[in-house]
C-alpha positions as CSV (number, residue, x, y, z in Angstrom):
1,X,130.1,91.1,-96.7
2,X,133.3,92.5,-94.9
3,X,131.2,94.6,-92.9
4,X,128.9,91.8,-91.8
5,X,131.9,89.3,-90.5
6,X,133.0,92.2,-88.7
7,X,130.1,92.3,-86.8
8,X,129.6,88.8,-86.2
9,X,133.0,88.6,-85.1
10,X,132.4,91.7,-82.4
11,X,129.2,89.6,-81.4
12,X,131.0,86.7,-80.5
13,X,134.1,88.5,-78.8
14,X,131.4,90.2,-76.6
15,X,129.9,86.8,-76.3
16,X,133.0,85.1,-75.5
17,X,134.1,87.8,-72.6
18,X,130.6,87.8,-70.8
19,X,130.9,83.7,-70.3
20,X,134.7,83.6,-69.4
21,X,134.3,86.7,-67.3
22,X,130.7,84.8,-66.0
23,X,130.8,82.7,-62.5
24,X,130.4,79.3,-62.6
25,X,126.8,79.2,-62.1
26,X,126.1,81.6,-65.3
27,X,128.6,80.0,-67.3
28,X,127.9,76.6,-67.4
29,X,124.1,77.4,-67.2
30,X,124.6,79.6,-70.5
31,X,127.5,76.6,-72.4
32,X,125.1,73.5,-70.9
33,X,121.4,74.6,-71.9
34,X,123.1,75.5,-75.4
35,X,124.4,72.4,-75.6
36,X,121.8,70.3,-74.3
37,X,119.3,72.1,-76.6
38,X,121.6,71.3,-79.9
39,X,122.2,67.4,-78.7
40,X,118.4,67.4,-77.9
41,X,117.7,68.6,-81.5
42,X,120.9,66.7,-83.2
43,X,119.5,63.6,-82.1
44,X,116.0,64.4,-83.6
45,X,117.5,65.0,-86.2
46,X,119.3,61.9,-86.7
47,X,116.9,59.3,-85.8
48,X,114.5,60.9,-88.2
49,X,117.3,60.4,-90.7
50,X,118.2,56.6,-90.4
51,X,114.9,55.8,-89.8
52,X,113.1,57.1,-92.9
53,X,116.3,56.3,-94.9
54,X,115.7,52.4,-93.4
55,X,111.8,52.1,-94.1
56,X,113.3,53.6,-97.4
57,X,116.6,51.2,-98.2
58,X,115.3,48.0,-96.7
59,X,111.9,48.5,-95.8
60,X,110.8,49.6,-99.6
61,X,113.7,48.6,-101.6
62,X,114.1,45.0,-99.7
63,X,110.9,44.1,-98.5
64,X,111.8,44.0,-94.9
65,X,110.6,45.6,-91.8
66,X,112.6,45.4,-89.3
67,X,111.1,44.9,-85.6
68,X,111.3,48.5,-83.4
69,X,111.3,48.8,-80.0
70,X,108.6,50.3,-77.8
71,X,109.6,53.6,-77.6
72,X,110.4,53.8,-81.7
73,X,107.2,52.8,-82.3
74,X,106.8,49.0,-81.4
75,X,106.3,47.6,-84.7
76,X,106.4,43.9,-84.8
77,X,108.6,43.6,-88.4
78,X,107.9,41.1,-91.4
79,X,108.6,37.4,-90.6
80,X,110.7,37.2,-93.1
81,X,112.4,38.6,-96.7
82,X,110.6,39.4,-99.5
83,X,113.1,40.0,-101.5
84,X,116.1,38.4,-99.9
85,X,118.3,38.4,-103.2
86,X,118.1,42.8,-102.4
87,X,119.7,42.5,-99.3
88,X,123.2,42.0,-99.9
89,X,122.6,44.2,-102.7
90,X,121.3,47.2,-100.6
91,X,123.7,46.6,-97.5
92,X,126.7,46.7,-100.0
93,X,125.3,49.5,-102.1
94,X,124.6,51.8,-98.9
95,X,128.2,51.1,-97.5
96,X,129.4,52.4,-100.5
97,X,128.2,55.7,-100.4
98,X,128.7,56.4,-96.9
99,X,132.2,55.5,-97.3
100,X,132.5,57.9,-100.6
101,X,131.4,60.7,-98.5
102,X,133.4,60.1,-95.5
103,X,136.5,59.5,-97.8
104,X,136.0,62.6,-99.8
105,X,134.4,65.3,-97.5
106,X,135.8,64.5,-94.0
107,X,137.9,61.1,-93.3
108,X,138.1,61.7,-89.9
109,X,134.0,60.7,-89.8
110,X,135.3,57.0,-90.7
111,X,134.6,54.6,-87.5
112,X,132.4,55.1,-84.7
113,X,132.8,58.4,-83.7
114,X,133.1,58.8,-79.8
115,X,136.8,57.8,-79.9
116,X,137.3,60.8,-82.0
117,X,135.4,63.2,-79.3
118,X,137.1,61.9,-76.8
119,X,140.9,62.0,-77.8
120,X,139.3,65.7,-78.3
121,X,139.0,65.8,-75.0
122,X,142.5,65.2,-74.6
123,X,144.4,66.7,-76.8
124,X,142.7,69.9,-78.5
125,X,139.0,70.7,-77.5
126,X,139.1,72.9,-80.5
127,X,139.5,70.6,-83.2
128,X,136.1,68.8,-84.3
129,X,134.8,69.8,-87.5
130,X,131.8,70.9,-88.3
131,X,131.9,69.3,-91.9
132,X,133.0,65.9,-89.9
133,X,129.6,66.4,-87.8
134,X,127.8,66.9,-91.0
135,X,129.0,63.9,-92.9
136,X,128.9,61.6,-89.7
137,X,125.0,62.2,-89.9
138,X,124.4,61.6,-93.5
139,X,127.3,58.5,-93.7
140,X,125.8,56.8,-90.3
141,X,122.5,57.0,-91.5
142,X,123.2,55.2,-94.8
143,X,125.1,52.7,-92.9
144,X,122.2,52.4,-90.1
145,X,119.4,52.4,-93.1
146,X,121.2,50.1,-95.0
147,X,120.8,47.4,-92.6
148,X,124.8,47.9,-91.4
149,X,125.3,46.6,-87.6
150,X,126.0,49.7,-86.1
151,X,124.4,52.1,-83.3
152,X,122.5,55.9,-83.3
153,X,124.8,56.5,-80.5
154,X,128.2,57.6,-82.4
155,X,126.6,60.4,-84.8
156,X,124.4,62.2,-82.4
157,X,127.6,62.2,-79.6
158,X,129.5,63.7,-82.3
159,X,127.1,66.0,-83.4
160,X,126.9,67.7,-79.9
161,X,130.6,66.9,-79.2
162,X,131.3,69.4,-82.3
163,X,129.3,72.2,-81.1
164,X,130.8,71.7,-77.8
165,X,134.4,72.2,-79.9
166,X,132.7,75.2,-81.9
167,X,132.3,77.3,-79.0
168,X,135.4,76.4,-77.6
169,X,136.8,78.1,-80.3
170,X,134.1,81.0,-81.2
171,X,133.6,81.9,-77.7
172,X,137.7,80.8,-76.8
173,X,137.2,79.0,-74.3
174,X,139.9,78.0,-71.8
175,X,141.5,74.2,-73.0
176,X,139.9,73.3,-69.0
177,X,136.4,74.8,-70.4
178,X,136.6,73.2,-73.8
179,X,137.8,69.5,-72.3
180,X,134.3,70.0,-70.1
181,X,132.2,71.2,-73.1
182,X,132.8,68.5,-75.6
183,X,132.5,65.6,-72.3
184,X,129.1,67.3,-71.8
185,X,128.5,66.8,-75.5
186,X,129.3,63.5,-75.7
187,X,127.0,62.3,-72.6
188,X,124.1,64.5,-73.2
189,X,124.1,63.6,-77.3
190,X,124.0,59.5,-76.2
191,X,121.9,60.3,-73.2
192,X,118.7,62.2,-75.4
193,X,119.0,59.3,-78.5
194,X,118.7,56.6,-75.7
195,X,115.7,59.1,-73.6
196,X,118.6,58.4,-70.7
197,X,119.5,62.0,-69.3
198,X,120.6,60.9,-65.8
199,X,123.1,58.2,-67.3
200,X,124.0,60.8,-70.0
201,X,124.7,63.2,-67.7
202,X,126.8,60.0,-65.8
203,X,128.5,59.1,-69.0
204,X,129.8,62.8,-69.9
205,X,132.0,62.3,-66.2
206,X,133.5,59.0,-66.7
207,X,133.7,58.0,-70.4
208,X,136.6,59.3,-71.1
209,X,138.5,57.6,-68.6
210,X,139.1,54.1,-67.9
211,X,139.7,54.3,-63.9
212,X,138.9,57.7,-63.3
213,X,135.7,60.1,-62.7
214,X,135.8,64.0,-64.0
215,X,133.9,65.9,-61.5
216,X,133.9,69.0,-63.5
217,X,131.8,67.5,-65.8
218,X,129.1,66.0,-63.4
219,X,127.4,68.8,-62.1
220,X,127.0,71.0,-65.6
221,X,126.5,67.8,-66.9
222,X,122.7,67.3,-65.5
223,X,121.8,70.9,-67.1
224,X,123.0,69.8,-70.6
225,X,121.8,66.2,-70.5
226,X,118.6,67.3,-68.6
227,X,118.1,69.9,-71.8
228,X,118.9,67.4,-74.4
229,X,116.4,64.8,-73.0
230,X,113.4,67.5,-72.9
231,X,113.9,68.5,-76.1
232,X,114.3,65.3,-77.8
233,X,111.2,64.1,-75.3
234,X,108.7,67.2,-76.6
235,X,110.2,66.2,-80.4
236,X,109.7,62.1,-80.2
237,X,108.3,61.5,-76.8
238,X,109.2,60.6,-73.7
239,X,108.9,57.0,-73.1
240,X,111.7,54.3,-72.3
241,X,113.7,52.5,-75.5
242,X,112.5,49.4,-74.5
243,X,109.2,50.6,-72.2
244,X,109.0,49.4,-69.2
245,X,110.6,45.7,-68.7
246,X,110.5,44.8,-65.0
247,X,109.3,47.8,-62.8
248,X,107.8,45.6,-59.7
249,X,110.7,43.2,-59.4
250,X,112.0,42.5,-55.9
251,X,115.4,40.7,-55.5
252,X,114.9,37.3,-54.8
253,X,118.4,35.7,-52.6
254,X,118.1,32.9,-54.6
255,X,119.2,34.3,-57.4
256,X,122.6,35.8,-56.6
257,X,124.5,32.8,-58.5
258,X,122.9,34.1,-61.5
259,X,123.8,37.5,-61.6
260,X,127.3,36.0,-60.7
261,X,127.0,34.0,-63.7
262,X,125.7,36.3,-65.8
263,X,128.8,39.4,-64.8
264,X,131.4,36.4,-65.5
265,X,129.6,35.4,-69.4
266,X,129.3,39.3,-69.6
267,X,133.5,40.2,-69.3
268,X,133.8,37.6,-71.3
269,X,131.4,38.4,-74.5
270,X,132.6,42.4,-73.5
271,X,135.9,41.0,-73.9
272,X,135.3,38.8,-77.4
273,X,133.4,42.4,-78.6
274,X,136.7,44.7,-78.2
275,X,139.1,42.6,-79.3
276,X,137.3,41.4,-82.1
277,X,136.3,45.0,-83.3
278,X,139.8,46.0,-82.8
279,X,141.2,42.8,-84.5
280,X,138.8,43.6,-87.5
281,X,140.2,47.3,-87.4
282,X,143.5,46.3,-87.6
283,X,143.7,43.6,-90.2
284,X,141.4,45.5,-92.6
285,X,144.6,48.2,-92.4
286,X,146.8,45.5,-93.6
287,X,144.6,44.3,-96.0
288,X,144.9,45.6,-100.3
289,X,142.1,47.9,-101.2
290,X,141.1,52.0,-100.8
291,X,139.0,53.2,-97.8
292,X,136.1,52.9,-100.0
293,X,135.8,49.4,-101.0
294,X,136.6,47.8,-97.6
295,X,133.7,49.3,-96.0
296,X,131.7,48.3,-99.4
297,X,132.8,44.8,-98.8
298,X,132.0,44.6,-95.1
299,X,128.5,45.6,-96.1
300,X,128.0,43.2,-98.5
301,X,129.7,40.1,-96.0
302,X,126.8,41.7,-93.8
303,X,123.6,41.1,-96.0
304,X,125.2,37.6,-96.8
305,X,125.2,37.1,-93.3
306,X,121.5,38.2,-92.8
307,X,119.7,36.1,-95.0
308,X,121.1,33.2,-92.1
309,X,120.5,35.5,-89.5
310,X,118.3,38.5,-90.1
311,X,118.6,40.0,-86.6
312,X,121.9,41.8,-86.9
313,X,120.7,44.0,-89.7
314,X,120.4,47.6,-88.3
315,X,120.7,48.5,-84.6
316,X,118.6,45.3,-83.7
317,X,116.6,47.1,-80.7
318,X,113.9,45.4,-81.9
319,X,115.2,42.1,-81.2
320,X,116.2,43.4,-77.4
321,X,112.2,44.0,-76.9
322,X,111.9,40.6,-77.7
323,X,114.1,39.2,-75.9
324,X,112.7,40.8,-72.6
325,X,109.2,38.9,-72.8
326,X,109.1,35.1,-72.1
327,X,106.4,34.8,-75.2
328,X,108.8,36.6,-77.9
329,X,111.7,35.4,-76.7
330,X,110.6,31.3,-77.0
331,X,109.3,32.4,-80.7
332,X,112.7,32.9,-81.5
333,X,114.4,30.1,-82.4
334,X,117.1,28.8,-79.5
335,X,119.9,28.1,-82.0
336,X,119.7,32.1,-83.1
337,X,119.3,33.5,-79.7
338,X,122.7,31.4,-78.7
339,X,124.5,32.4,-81.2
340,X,123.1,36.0,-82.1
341,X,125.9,37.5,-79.5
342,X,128.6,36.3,-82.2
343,X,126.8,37.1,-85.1
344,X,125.9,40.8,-83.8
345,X,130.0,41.3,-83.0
346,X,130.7,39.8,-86.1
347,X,128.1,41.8,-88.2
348,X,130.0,44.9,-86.3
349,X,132.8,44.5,-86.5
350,X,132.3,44.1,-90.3
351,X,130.1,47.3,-90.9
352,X,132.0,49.5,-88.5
353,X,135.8,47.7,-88.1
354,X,136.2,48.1,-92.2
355,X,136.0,51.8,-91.5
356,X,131.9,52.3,-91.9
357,X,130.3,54.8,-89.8
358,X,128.2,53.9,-87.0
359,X,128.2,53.6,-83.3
360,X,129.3,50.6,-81.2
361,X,127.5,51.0,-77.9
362,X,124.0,50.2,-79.6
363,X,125.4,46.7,-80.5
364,X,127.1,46.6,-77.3
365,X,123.4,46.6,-75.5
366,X,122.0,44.0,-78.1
367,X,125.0,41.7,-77.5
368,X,124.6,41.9,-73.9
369,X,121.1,41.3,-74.2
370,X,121.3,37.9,-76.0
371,X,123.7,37.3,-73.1
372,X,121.5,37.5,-70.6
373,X,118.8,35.7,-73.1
374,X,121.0,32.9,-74.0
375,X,121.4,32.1,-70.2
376,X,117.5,32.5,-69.0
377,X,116.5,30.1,-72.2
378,X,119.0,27.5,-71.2
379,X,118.1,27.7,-67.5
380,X,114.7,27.5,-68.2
381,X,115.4,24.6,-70.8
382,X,117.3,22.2,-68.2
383,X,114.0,23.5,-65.4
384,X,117.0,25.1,-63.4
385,X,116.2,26.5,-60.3
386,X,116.4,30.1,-59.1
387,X,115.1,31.8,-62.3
388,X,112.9,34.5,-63.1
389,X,109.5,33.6,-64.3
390,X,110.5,35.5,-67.6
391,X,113.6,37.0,-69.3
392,X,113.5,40.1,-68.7
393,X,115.4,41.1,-65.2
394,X,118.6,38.6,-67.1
395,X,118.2,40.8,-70.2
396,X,118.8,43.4,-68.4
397,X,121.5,43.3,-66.1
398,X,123.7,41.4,-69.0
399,X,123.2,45.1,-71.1
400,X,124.6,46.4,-68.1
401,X,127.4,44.4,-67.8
402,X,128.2,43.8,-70.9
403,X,129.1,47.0,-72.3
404,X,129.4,48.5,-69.2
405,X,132.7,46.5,-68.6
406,X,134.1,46.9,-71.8
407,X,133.7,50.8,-72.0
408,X,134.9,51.4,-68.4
409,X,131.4,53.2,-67.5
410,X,129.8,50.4,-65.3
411,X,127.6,53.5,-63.7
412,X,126.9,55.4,-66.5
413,X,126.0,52.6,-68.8
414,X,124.0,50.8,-65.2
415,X,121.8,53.8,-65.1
416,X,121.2,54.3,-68.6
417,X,119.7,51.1,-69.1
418,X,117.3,51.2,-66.3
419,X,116.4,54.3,-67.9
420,X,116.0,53.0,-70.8
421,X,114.0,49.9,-69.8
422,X,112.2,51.8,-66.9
423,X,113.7,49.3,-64.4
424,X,115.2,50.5,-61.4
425,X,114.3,47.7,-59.3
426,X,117.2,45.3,-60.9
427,X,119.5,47.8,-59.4
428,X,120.2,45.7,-56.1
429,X,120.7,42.6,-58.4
430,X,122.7,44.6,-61.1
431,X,125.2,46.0,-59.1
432,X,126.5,42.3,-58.5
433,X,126.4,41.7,-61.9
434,X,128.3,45.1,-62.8
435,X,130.7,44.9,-60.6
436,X,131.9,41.2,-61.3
437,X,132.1,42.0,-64.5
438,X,134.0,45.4,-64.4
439,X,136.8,43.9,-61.9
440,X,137.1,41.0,-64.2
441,X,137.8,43.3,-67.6
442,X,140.1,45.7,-65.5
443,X,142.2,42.7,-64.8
444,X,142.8,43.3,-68.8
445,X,143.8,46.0,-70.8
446,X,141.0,46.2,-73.5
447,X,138.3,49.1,-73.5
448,X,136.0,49.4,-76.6
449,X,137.2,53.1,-76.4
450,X,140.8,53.5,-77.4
451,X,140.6,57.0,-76.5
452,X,140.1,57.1,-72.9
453,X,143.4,57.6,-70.9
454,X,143.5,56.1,-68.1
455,X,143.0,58.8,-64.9
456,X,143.4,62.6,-64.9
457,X,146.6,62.3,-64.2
458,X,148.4,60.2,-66.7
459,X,146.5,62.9,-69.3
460,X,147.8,65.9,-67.5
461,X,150.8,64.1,-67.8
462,X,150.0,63.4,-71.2
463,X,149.3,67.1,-72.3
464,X,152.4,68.2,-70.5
465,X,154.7,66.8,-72.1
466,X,153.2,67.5,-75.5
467,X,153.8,71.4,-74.6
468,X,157.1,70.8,-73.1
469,X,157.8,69.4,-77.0
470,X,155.9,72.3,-78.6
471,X,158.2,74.9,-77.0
472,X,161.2,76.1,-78.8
């Protein structure tokens, strides 16, 4: 046995000398397809796992089918409960055991997870688990397949986030190397589960700053995320989340008060969603109970809630396909597609606030997309002028803005949702939209990522001072 970590540990010293000593061509061609190909595979991986454990947990145990989006299949869902006194039961139960994994095998898993990789970023590149990565898979798909409100997003970032951190520190990277190898992780893991790579590759740049762009990152950043995406494509496929919503739309003048409209609604639901995630976070820190039941609670508060309002259960991209198409969308009842933007922060902020473990840019995307709902079915209700014919071009540029805003990534998050809708043509419309709604959350200090610092400086800054301190 001694013999055989000797060798390993020669392999990887010889491995680790060839890529520092390797230009920059070689080396990030070597650290990006590697990976791209374990975000690509992590995120099979994943959606496999909350997906059979759903059709498992609420699907066979509750009775209910939730509705899927195109690209996960397009099924349209059950119309209803069939055993709506389970619900509760199962959300409560599977909130339970994710949180008595997180609290005994890794606590740092607890939350959302891309805060964690990026204060990574910033303060030690080396320092992700791989037991955390492990445990965020199996806890977020309990939560996910329970019916908690939370997004795919978080695990699979993680997941490729920590294997950027494990060859920082098997190959020892540089800290410079490492910072760029757990960005690329973070974009490239989000970019494959949302079949996104160019606003993965986007994302890894500028997520983990609020005002500031990592060039580094960009360029290495297309080989990982490119990677990811083909391997997650040959593994699931490679059509759009949502399939393709509004590919032959042409901006229409007449409609530039809306996408104002829609940017100003947008900061301002972005807005509701950080504070009120944060808000949850913090008071459930003051509140009496271990880091077990809190979550368990939040759960159950969540099923209650469902049997009212059965869309917030899960990630909800079902709903979002929906909501694009003027036929779905007027099936669904206006009182829950007005109010559904609450509910979903709500249901959130309950699964993933208490400490559950889940992502937050998935509901970020359905909240926005009841935005931009909410405001097409009013319009159309009072035979307002200016409209689209149907939802769909609304829909999407309130994702953008939306969550775009709050996260500080109005590109990233702009281009990943025409990816994932196949609808590049809102871009003229979208950037409006975007951009009103960005300047209006900067005017703030609220990010839905508490990690991000805000420009390389202040974190050079930032890391400078912590090894002035360090130093004897």
């Amino acid at each position: 046995m001694g013999e055989a970590q000797r060798f390993l540990g020669r392999a990887q010293g010889s491995v680790g000398d060839f890529v520092r000593r390797s230009g920059y061509l070689r080396k990030w061609l070597i650290l990006g397809i590697a990976i791209g190909v374990i975000a690509g595979l992590g995120a099979v991986v994943f959606y496999l796992a909350f997906d059979y454990t759903g059709q498992f947990l609420l699907g066979y145990l509750g009775g209910y089918d939730a509705p899927t989006a195109d690209g996960d299949g397009g099924r349209p869902g059950s119309s209803g409960f069939d055993r709506a006194w389970a619900i509760p039961l199962i959300t409560f139960g599977g909130a339970l055991v994710s949180a008595l994994i997180v609290a005994k095998f890794a606590p740092e898993a607890e939350g959302h997870g891309t805060d964690n990789a990026i204060e990574a970023v910033h303060t030690d590149p080396r320092s992700i688990r791989a037991r955390a990565v492990l445990v965020k898979m199996v806890s977020s798909a309990l939560t996910i397949g329970s019916g908690g409100s939370a997004g795919r997003e978080g695990p699979t970032a993680q997941i490729s986030a920590g294997f950027g951190s494990l060859l920082t520190r098997r190959l020892d990277l540089s800290d410079d190397d490492g910072r760029v190898a757990v960005s690329l992780g973070i974009g490239s893991g989000i970019g494959a589960i949302f079949g996104a790579p160019l606003g993965g590759a986007v994302l890894a740049a500028s997520i983990v700053y609020r005002e500031d762009f990592d060039y580094r990152s960009l360029i290495p950043g297309f080989i990982t995320s490119g990677t990811a995406y083909i391997i997650y494509g040959l593994c699931l496929g490679f059509d759009g989340l949502f399939g393709s919503v509004a590919p032959d739309y042409v901006f229409d003048p007449a409609q530039l008060g809306w996408f104002v409209l829609i940017g100003i609604v947008s900061a301002a639901i972005g807005y509701l969603y950080a504070r009120t995630f944060y808000g949850t976070v913090a008071l459930t820190n003051r509140l009496p109970g271990g880091k077990v039941l809190k979550p368990a609670l939040g759960g159950l508060l969540v099923g209650l809630l469902a049997l009212l309002i059965p869309q917030i259960l899960s990630s909800g991209y079902g709903w979002v396909q929906f909501a694009t198409a003027k036929d779905t969308l007027m099936a669904i009842p206006l009182w829950i597609v007005l109010i559904l933007p609450f509910a979903k922060i709500l249901a959130t902020s309950l699964s993933i606030g208490t400490g559950g473990s889940g992502g937050i840019f998935g509901p970020g995307i359905v909240i926005g997309a009841f935005v931009g709902a909410s405001i097409w079915r009013l319009a159309d209700l009072a035979g307002l002028p200016g409209i689209p014919d149907g939802p769909g071009v609304f829909v999407i540029v309130a994702m953008m803005a939306c969550f775009g805003s709050v996260a500080h990534a109005p590109l990233a998050v702009m281009i990943m949702v025409a990816e994932m809708t196949s609808s590049f043509s809102v871009l003229p419309g979208a950037m409006i939209t975007v951009g009103i709604a960005y300047l209006l959350i900067t005017r703030t200090d609220v990010s839905i990522y508490k990690s991000q610092r805000l420009n390389r400086d202040v974190a050079q800054a930032e890391r400078a001072e912590t090894t002035r301190r360090a130093e004897p």
